[in-house]
C-alpha positions, 0 to 999 in steps of 0.5 A, a space after each residue: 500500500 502507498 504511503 499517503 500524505 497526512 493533513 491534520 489540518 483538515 480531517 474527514 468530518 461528516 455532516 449528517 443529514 439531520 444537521 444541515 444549517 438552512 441555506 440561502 433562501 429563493 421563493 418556492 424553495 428550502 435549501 440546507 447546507 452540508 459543507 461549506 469552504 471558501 470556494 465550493 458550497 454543498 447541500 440540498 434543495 427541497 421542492 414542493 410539488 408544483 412550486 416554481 422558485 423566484 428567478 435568481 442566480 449564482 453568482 461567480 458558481 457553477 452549479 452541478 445538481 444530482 436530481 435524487 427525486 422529483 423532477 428539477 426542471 430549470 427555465 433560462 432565457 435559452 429554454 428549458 432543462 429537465 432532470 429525472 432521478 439519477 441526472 446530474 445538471 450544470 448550471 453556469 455561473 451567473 446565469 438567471 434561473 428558475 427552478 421548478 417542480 412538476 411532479 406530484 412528489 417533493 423534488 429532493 436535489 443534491 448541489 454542490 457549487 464551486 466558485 467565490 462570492 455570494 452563492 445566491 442572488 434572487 432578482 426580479 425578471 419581467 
């Protein structure tokens, strides 16, 4: 076996589910934090059935979400993308959004946003 390298500085640590933090809020959604470095934020969303979330973006992140249930439909001035259970889906740093769920079950997603500055900015789109 290798010798790998030891970084007490910063050990493996878990986040259990139950201890999330509440994250940045936009209408329509509930997001909980897990981890959170200087350049990359993880957690989930949760999406009630039939709710459509305020526009927004994120900032200088790009966002990469696992969809683990529902439907993650995402609607941008370029059209609509949709994610089943099992998609990953990348959403581009600063691009305006909303976010959406048609299914008939609470859409449960998975994100993981890498990059610096504010993680969400809701705005106002006509």
């Amino acid at each position: 076996m290798p010798d790998l390298p030891v970084s007490p500085e910063q050990p493996v640590r878990k986040v259990s589910a139950g201890s999330f933090t509440p994250g940045h809020s936009t209408p329509g959604m509930v997001r909980s934090e897990a981890v959170v470095l200087d350049d990359m934020w993880s957690g989930v969303v949760h999406t009630e059935p039939g709710a459509t979330s305020g526009w927004h973006h994120h900032g200088e992140h790009d966002t990469i979400a696992y969809v683990v249930r529902g439907v993650f439909r995402v609607e941008t001035a370029d059209g609509v993308v949709q994610g089943d259970p099992g998609d990953f889906v990348h959403v581009p740093a600063r691009t305006v959004h909303r976010e959406s769920n048609p299914a008939q079950e609470t859409a449960e997603v998975v994100l993981v946003r890498r990059g610096t500055g504010p993680v969400v900015v809701n705005v106002d789109r006509t």
